[in-house]
C-alpha positions in Angstrom: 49.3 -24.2 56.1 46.3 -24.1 53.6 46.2 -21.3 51.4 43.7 -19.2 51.1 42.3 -19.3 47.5 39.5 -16.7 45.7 37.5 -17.9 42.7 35.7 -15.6 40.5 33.3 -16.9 38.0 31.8 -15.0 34.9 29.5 -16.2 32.5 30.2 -15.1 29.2 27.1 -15.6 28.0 25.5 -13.7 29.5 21.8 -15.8 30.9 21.0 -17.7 34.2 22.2 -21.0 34.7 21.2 -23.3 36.9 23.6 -25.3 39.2 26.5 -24.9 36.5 29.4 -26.9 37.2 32.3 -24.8 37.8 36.1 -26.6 37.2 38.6 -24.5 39.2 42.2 -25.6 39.5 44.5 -24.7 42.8 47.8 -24.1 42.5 49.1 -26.8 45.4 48.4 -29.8 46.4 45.6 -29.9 48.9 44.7 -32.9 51.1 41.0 -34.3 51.6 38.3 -35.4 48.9 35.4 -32.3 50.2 36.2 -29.0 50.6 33.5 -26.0 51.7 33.7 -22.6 50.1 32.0 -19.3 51.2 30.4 -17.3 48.5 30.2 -13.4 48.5 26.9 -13.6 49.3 27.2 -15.9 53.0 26.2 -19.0 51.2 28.3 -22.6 51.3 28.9 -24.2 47.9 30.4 -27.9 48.6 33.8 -28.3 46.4 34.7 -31.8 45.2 38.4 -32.6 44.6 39.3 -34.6 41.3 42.0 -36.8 41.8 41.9 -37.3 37.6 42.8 -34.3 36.7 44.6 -33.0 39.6 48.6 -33.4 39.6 51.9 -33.1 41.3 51.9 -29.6 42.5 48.0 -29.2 41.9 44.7 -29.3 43.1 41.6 -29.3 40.6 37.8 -29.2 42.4 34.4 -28.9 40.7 31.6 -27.6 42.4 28.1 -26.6 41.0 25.7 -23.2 41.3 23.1 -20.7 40.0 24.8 -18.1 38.3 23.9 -15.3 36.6 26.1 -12.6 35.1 29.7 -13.1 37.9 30.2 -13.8 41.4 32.9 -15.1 43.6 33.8 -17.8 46.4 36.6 -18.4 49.1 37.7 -22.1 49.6 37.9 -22.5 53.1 38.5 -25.7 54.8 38.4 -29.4 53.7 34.8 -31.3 55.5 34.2 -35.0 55.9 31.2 -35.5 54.2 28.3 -33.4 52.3 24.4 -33.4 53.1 23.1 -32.8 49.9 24.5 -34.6 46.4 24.0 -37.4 43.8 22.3 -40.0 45.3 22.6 -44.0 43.9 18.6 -45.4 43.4 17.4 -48.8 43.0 18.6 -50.1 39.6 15.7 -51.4 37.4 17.3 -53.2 34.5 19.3 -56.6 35.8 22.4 -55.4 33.6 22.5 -51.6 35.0 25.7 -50.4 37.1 24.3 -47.7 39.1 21.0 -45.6 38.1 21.6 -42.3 39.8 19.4 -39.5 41.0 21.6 -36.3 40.0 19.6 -33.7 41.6 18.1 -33.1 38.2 17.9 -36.5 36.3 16.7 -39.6 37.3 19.4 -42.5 34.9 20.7 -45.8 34.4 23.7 -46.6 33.1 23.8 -50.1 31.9 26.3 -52.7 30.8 24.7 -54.0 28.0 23.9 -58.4 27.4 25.2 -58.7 24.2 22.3 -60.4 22.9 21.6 -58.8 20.1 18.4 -56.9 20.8 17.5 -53.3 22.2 17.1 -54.6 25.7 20.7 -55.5 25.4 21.9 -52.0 24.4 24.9 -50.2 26.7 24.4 -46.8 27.4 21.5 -44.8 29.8 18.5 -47.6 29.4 16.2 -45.1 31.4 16.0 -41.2 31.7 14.0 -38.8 33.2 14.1 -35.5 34.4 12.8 -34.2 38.0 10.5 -32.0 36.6 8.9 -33.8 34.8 9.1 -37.1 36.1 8.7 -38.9 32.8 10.5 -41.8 31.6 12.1 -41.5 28.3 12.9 -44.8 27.7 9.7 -46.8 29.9 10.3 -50.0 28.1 14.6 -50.9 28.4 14.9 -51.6 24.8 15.7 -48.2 23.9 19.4 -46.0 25.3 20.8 -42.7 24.6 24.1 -42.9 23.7 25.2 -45.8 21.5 27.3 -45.3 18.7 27.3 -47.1 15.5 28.6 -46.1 12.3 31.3 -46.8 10.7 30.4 -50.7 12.0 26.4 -50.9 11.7 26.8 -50.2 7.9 26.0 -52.5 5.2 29.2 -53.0 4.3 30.4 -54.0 7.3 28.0 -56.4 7.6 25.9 -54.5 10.3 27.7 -55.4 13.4 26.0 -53.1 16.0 28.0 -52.1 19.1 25.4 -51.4 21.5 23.4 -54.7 21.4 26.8 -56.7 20.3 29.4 -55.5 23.7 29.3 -56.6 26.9 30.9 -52.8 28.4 33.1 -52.4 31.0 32.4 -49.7 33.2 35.2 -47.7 35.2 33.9 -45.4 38.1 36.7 -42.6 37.3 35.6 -40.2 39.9 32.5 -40.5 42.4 31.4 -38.0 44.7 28.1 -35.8 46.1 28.9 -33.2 42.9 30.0 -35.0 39.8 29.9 -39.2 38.9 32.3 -39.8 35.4 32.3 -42.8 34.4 34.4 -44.6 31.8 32.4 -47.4 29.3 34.7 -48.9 27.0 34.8 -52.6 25.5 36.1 -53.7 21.9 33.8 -54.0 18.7 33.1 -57.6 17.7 34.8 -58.1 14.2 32.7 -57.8 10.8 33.0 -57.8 7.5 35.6 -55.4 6.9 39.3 -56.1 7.6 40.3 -52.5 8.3 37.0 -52.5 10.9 38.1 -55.3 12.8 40.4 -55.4 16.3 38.8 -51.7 17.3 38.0 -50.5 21.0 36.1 -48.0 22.4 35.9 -45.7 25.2 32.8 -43.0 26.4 33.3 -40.8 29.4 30.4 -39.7 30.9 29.9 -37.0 33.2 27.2 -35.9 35.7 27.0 -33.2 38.0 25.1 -32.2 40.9 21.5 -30.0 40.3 22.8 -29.8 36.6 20.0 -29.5 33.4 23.3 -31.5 31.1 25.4 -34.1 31.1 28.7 -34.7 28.8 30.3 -37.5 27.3 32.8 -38.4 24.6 33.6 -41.1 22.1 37.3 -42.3 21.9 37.8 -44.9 19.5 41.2 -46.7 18.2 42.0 -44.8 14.8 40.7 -46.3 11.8 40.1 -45.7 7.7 37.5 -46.8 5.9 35.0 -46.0 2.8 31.2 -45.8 3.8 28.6 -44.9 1.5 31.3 -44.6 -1.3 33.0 -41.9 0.9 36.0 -42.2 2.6 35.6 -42.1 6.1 38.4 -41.2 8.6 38.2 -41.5 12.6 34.2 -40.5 12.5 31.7 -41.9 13.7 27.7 -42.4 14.5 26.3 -41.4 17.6 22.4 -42.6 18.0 20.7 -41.1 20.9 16.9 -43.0 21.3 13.4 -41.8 23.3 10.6 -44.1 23.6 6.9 -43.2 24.3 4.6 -46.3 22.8 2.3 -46.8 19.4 0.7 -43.6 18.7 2.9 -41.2 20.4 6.0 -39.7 20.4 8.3 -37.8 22.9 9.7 -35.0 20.4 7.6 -34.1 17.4 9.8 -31.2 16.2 13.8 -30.6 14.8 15.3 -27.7 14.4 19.3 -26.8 13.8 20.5 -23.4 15.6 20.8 -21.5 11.9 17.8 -23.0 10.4 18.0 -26.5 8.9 19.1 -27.8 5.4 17.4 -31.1 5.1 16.4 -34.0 3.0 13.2 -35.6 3.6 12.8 -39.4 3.6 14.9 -42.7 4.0 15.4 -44.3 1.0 17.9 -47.2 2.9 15.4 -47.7 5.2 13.0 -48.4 2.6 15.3 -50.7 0.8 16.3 -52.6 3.7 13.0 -53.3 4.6 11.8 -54.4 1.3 15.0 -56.9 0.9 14.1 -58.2 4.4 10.4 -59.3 2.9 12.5 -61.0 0.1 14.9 -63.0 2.5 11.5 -64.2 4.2 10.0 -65.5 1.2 13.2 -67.0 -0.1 12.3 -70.9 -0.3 16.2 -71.6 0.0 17.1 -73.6 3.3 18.2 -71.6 6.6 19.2 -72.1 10.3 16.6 -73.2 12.7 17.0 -69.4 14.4 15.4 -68.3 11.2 12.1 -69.3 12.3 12.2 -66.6 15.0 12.9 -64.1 12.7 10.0 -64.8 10.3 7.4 -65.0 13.3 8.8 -61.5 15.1 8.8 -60.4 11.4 5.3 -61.3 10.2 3.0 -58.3 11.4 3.2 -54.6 10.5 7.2 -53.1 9.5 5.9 -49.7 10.5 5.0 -50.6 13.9 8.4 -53.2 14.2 11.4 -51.9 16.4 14.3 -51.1 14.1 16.2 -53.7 15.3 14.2 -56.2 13.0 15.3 -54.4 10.0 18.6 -55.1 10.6 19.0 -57.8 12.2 18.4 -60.6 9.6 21.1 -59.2 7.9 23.9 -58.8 10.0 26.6 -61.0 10.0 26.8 -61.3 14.1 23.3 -63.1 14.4 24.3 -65.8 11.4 21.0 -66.2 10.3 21.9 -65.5 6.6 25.4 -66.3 5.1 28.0 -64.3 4.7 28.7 -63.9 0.9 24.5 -63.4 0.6 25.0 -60.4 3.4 27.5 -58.8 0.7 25.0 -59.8 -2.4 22.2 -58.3 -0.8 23.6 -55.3 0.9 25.5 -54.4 -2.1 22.0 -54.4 -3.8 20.4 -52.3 -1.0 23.0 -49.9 -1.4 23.1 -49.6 -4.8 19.7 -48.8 -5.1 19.4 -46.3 -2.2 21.9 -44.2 -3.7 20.1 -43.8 -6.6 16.7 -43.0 -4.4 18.6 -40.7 -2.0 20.6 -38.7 -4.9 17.6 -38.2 -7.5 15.8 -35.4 -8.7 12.6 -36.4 -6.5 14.4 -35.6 -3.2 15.4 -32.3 -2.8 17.4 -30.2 -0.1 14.6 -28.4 1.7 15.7 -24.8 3.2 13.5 -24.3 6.9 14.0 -21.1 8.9 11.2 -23.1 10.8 10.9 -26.0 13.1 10.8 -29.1 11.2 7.8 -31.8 11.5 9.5 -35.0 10.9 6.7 -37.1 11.4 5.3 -36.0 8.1 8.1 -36.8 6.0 8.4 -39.9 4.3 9.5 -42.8 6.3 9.3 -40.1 9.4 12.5 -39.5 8.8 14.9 -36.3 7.5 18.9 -35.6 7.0 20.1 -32.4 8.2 23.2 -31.3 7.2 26.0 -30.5 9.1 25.3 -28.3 12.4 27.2 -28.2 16.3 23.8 -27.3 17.9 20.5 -29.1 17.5 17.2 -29.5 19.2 14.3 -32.0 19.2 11.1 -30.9 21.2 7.5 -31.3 21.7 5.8 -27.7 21.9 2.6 -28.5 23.4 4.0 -30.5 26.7 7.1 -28.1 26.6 10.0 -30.2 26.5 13.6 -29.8 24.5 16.4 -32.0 23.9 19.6 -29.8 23.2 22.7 -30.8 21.5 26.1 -29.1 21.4 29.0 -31.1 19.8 32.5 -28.8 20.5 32.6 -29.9 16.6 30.1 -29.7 13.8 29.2 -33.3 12.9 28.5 -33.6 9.1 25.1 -34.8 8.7 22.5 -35.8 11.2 19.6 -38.5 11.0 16.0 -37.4 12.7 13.3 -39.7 13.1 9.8 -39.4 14.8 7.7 -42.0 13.7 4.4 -42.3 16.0 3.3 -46.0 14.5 6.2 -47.2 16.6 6.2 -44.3 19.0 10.5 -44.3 18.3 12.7 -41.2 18.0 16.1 -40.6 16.8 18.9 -38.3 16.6 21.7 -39.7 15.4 24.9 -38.3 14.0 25.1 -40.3 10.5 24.0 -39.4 6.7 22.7 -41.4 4.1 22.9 -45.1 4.3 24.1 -45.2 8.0 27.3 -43.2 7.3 29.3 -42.1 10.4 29.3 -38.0 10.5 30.6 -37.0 13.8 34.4 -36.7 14.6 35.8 -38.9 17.4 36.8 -37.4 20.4 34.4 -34.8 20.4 32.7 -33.3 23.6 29.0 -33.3 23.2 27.0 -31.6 26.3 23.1 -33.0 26.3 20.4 -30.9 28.4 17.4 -31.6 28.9 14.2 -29.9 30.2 11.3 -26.8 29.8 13.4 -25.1 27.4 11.2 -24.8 24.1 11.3 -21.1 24.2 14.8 -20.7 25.3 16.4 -23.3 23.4 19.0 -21.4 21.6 20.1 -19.3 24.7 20.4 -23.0 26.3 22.8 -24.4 23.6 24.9 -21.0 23.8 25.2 -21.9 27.6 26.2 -25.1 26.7 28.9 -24.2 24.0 30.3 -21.1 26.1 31.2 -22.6 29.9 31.7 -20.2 32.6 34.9 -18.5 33.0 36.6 -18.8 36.1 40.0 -17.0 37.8 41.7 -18.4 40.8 44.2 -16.2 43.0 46.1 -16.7 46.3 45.5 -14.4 49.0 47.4 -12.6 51.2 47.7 -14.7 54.7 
């Protein structure tokens, strides 16, 4: 006999949420993948059962729905199939595992080529959201949700994950209300011995109608020193938004309790000065050189990132590896010397920042657990909530290349967020409302499940 089971849901936030995913767990163990529940108010909320986190003796479900201050639902009976849910769409890159349409989003989550380049980057190659109807990454060679540091640092000899990994990709759950999926692959070896033989995992998590998604990084426990620092189990996440020369998506950063910044990027500077001086060194090189000075010879400013870095990593094999240590060394040395002077001061805003008019478009907030990049005039916001505080944050908006950033690393690429953190990502009209949003995001509905009496 199937028992009958009450959830009450409370929002300790106290705002409106839209289709909020609510986690409930049942204390049996109930038979059939979809489940319908009545709400107080007559209507049917589907319930999808989790066969990941349910166990011997229980039953957990998620199911999503507009909430605003507390209401209540009755699971009734177990159903063969929903009408309405997360929908699979044609895929548009020729690596992508499934581009979904979440009710909300429109994404692709790809595999990655391993080629080296930013159209060979793991992670969601395209993103847009319903209401908007906007790519945020048109071209492909852009993704939200690499990760980098501590292995795309100088002295490991820039090996990039992203562009460097063909990913596995593990469909955990799949259903009309949530999609997680589980990317993981191993990070090619560079030049650091305590770097090397290291795997990764990223959940990812989508539900139904949602303004969010989740993810986090697991990677195999490591020690290492980065930026002179000692750097233990943390690491870089880059989230990247495309819009073409002359634009940009966000053109504003703010952190929830103002933001304690430095303006600038000395490293970048460096890097991109030492990467004219490899190009004009007469000494001999391979033939893949070549390549490199031709996609290298017009304007830096306008240039992808990748070209930066990539003549200088020690996975392409274009330069040596002893000159890789000689030069980076050098790039280092003199970036900390830029990046700790008396010309680049902290900068205390209780405003909205406008990183394109820094030097190098570029800033380093310190450490913060909610964050926000957005464009005021066309009303759009990109929230961030890590459940813990990474340490330092990189922001770029740079309109000659039309690129933005928000990445989890200091100075000279190094790796600020802990591993194994939850970060929730929303997305949408929420300029105004940011703040509220991120509260929503770090504060999750709480929910009580009782047995009634047969």
């Amino acid at each position: 006999m199937t028992p009958a089971v009450r959830v009450t849901v409370t929002d300790p936030a106290g705002m409106p949420r839209r289709r909020e995913p609510i986690f409930f767990t049942v204390a049996a163990e109930l038979v059939g993948d979809l489940w319908e529940a009545e709400a107080d108010d007559g209507s049917i909320l589907i319930c999808q059962r989790l066969a990941s986190r349910s166990t011997i003796g229980t039953t957990t479900f998620v199911t999503t729905a507009d909430l605003d201050g507390k209401f209540s639902f009755v699971l009734r009976r177990a159903i063969d199939n929903a009408q309405d849910g997360i929908a699979d769409l044609p895929a548009i890159e020729a690596d992508a595992h499934v581009r979904l349409d979440t009710g909300y989003f429109d994404l692709e989550l790809c595999r990655g080529t391993a080629e080296g380049t930013g159209a060979s980057k793991w992670g969601l190659r395209h993103f847009a959201a319903h209401w908007e109807r906007i790519d945020l990454l048109p071209s492909g060679n852009n993704a939200i949700g690499g990760f980098y540091g501590p292995f795309f640092t100088p002295e490991n000899g820039l090996i990039n994950p992203p562009e460097h990994v063909v990913a596995k990709i593990e469909e955990v759950e799949i259903g009309p209300v949530l999609h997680h999926y589980r990317l993981s692959g191993s990070v090619p070896d560079g030049l650091l011995e305590e770097l090397r033989g290291k795997r990764f995992s990223i959940d990812w998590v989508f539900t139904h109608g949602t303004p969010f998604f989740t993810r986090r990084y697991n990677v195999d426990p490591f020690e290492t020193v980065i930026n002179g620092r000692f750097v233990e189990n943390k690491i870089t996440v880059g989230d990247e938004f495309e819009s073409g020369i002359g634009d940009i998506v966000f053109n504003r950063f703010e952190a929830y309790d103002g933001t304690r910044y430095r303006a600038g990027d000395p490293y970048a500077e460096q890097l991109a000065d030492m990467v004219d001086e490899i190009l004009a060194d007469p000494r001999e090189r391979p033939a893949k050189f070549e390549e490199f000075r031709r996609l290298l010879s017009g304007d830096m400013a306008e240039a992808h990132w990748d070209l930066y870095w990539r003549l200088l990593s020690v996975w392409e094999g274009v330069v040596n590896e002893s000159e890789i240590r000689e030069r980076l060394t050098a790039v280092r040395a003199a970036s900390h010397r830029l990046a700790d002077g008396s010309r680049r001061p902290w900068i205390i805003s209780t405003d909205p920042v406008n990183v394109s008019s820094a030097p190098e478009q570029t800033i380093f907030p310190g450490a913060a657990s909610k964050t926000v990049e957005f464009d005021d005039e066309r009303n759009r916001a990109m929230i961030w909530w890590t459940s813990k505080p990474a340490g330092a944050f990189q922001i770029v908006q740079r309109p000659e290349s039309g690129w933005v950033n928000w990445g989890s690393n200091g100075e000279n690429e190094c790796p600020e967020l802990p591993v194994g953190v939850e970060i929730k990502t929303a997305y949408g009209p929420f300029v105004d409302s940011w703040r509220e949003i991120a509260d929503g995001l770090e504060m999750p509905p709480t929910v009580e499940v009782d047995l009634l009496a047969p």
